[in-house]
MIGU-266146 format. One line per field, with one value per residue (C-alpha): residue number from 1; residue in three letters; x, y, z. Coordinates in nm, 3 decimals. Layout:
residues N
n <- (NUM|...)
res <- (Ala|...)
X <- (X|...)
Y <- (Y|...)
Z <- (Z|...)
This chain:
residues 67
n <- (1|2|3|4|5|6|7|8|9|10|11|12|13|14|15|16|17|18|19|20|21|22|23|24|25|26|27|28|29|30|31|32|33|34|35|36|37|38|39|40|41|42|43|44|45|46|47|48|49|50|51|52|53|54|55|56|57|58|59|60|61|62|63|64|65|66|67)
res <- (Unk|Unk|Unk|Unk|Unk|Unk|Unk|Unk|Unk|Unk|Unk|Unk|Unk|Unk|Unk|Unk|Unk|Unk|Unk|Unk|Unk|Unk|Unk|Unk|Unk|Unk|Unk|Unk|Unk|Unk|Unk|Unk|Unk|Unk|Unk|Unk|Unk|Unk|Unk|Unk|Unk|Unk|Unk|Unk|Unk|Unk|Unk|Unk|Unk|Unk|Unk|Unk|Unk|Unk|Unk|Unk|Unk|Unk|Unk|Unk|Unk|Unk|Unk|Unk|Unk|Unk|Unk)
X <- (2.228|2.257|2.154|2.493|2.607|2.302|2.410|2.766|2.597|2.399|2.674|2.853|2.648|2.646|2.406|2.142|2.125|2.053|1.762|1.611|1.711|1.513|1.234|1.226|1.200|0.930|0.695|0.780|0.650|0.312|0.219|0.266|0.046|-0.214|-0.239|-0.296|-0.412|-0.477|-0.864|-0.948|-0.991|-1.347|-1.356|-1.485|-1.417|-1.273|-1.578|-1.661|-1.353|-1.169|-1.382|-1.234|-1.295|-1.446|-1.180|-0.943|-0.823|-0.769|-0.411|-0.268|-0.235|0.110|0.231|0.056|0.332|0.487|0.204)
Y <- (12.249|11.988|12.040|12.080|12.365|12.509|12.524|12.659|12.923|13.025|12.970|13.222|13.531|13.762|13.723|13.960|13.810|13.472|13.571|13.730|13.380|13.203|13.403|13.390|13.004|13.046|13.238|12.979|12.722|12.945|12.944|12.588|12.517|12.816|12.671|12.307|12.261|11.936|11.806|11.598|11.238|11.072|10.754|10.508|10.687|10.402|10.162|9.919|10.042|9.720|9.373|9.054|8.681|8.490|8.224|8.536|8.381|8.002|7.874|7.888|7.570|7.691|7.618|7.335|7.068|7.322|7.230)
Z <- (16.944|17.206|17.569|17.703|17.400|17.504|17.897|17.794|17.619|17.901|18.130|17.989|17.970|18.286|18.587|18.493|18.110|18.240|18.447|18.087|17.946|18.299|18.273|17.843|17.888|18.168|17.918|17.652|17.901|17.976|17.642|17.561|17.850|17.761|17.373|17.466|17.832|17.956|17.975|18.277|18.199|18.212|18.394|18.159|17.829|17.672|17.803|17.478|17.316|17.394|17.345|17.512|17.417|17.663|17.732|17.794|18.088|17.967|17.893|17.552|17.342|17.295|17.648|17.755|17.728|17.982|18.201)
């Protein structure tokens, strides 16, 4: 069901069924959050993760006739 079908559908049904839809979806979104919360990130987590060559910054040998 695409978003739109899904909007149609809603749009249809009566004022009070659509808050029951509202609040439905509001509980779905609780318990996503409640089964996988977010952990604060660590600054510096990654630190030695990532290893770079000393002549990082030197031009490529690909592009020096450009320079």
């Amino acid at each position: 069901m695409t978003n739109l079908q899904l909007y149609d559908q809603i749009s249809s049904l009566p004022a009070n069924l659509r808050q029951d839809v509202l609040d439905f979806v509001e509980s779905l979104k609780a318990k996503a959050v409640a089964s996988h919360p977010l952990k604060p990130r660590k600054f510096g987590a990654a630190k030695g993760f990532f290893k770079m060559r000393e002549d990082f910054d030197e031009p490529l040998d690909d592009f020096k006739e450009y320079m």
